[in-house]
N, C-alpha and C positions, 0 to 999 in steps of 0.2 A: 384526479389523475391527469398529469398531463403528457399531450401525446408525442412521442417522439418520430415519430412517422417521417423520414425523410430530414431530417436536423443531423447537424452535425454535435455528434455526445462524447465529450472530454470527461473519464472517470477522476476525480485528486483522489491519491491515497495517499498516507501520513508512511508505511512503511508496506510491502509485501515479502511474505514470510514463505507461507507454504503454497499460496497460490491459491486456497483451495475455494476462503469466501468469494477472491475476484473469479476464477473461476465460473463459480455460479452467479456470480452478479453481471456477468458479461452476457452468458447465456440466456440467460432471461431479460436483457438490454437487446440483444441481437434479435430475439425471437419479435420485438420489438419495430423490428425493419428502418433502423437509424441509413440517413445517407452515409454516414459514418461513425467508427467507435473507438476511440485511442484510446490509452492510460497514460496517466501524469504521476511516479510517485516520486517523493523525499528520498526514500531509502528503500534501497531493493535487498534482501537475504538471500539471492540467485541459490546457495547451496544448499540452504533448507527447502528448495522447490520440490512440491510431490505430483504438481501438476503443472504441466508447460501453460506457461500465460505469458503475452505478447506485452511487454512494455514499451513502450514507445518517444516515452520522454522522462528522465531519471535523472534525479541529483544527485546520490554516491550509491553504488555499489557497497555491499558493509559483509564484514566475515560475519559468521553466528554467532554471535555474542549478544548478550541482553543491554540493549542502549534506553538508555532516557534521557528528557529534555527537549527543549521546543517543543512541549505539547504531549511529549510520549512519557508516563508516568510510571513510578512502580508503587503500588499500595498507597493512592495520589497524593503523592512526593515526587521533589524533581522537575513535575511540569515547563515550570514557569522561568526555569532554566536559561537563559536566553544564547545554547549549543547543546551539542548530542553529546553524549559519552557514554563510557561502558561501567556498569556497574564489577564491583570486585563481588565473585560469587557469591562469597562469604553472607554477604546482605540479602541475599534472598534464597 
């Protein structure tokens, strides 16, 4: 383990949805005693939030819609994508 004690801890996310894993990953980062703790993510779902969570550095804002690419798969297809897009329901 290593120890966070006074470092400065940048979380990356690939997307935040409901809040709810960063949420507790923060919490348990905090409890931690960081000199600081920001979030970094790709794509933020602000509407489907069930839990207030601080983002602090963000590359789009996205409606609720199912996206894949760049990394974000569905049934692992699409990954390797090289952009985001929205799946037509119909596919999943």
């Amino acid at each position: 383990d290593e120890t966070i004690v006074g470092k400065d801890v940048l979380v990356v996310e690939d997307i935040v949805d409901t809040g709810l894993t960063l949420d507790y990953l923060l919490r348990i980062l905090k409890s931690r005693k960081p000199a600081s703790l920001k979030v970094c993510t790709f794509l933020n779902k602000s509407a489907r939030r069930k839990v207030k969570v601080k983002v602090d550095y963000l590359g789009f804002d996205i409606p609720n819609k199912f996206v894949v690419g760049y990394g974000l798969d569905y049934a692992g297809k699409f990954r390797n994508v090289p952009f985001v897009f929205t799946l037509n329901p119909e596919i999943y």
